[in-house]
Rosetta silent file (secondary structure, phi, psi, omega in degrees, C-alpha in Angstrom):
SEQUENCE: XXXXXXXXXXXXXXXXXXXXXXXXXXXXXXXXXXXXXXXXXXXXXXXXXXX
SCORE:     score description
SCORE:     0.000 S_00000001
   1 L     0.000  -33.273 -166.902  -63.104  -12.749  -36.330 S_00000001
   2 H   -77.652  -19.825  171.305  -62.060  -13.414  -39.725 S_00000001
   3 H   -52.737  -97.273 -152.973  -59.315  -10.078  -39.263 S_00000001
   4 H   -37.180  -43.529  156.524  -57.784  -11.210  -35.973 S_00000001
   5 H   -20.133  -83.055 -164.115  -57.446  -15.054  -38.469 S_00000001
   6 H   -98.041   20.340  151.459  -55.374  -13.575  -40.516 S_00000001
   7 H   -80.082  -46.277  173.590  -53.075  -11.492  -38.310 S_00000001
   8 H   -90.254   -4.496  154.960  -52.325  -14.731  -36.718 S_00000001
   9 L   -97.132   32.164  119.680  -51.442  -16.698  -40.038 S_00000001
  10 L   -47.809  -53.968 -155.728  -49.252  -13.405  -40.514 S_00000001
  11 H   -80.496  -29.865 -164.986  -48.125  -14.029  -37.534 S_00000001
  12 H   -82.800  -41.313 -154.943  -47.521  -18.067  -37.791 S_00000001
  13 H   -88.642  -66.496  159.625  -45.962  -17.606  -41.217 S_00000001
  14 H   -13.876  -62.727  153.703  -43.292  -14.853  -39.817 S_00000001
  15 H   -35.535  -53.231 -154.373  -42.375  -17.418  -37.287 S_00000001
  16 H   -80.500  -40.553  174.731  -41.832  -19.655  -39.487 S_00000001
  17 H   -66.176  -54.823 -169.069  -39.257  -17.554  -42.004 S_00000001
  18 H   -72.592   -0.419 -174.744  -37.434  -16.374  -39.367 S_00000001
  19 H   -79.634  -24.083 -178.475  -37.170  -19.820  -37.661 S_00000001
  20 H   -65.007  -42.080 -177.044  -35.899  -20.653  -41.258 S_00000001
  21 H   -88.665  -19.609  163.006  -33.443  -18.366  -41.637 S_00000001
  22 H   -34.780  -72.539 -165.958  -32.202  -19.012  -37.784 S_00000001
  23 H   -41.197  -55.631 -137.202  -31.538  -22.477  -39.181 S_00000001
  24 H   -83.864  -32.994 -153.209  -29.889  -21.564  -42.272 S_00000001
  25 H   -80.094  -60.583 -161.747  -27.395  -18.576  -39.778 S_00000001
  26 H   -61.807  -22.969 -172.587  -26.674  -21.660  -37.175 S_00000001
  27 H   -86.836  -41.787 -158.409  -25.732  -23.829  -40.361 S_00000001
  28 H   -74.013  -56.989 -167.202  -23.283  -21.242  -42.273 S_00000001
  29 L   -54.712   -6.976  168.089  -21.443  -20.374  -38.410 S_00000001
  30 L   -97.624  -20.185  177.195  -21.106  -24.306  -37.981 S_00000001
  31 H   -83.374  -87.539 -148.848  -19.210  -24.368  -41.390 S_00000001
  32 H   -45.805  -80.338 -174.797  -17.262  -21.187  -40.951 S_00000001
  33 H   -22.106  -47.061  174.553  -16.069  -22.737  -37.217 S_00000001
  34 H   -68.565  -45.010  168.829  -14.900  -26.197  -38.902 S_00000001
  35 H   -41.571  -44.293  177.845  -12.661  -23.826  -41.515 S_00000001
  36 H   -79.308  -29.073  163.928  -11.002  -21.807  -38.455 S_00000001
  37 H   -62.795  -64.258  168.117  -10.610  -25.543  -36.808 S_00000001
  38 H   -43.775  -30.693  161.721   -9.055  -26.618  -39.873 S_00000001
  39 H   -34.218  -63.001 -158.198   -7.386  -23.646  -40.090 S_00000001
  40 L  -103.720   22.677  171.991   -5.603  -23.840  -36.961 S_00000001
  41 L  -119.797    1.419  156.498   -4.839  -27.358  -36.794 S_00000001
  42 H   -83.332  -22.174  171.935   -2.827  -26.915  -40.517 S_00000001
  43 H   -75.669  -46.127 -173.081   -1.249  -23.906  -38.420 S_00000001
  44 H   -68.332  -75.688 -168.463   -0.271  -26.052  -35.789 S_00000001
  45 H   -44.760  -55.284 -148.136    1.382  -29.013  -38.036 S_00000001
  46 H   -81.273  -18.150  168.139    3.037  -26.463  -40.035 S_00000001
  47 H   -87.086    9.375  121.696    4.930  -24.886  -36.819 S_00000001
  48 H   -45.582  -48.799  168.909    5.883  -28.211  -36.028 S_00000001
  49 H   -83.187    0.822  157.673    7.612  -28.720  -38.708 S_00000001
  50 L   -97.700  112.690 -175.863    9.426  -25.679  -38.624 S_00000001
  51 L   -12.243    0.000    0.000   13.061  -25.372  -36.843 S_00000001
């Protein structure tokens, strides 16, 4: 009993990192998106203002 324990706090703690680094993936691709929004709205004003 005490095996099959600690396969599933193996198992719990694995969960847990990868839920961690999910977060941390979902965090940098919400930054990188507001740069390419920013991006393209500094694209847009500047071909407005060109002739």
């Amino acid at each position: 009993m005490q095996e099959i324990n600690e396969h599933i706090a193996a198992i719990v703690e694995a969960a847990r990192e990868q839920s961690s680094g999910l977060q941390a993936d979902q965090h940098g691709r919400q930054h990188m998106d507001q740069g390419t929004q920013q991006n393209a709205a500094m694209v847009e004003a500047d071909d407005r203002r060109q002739p």
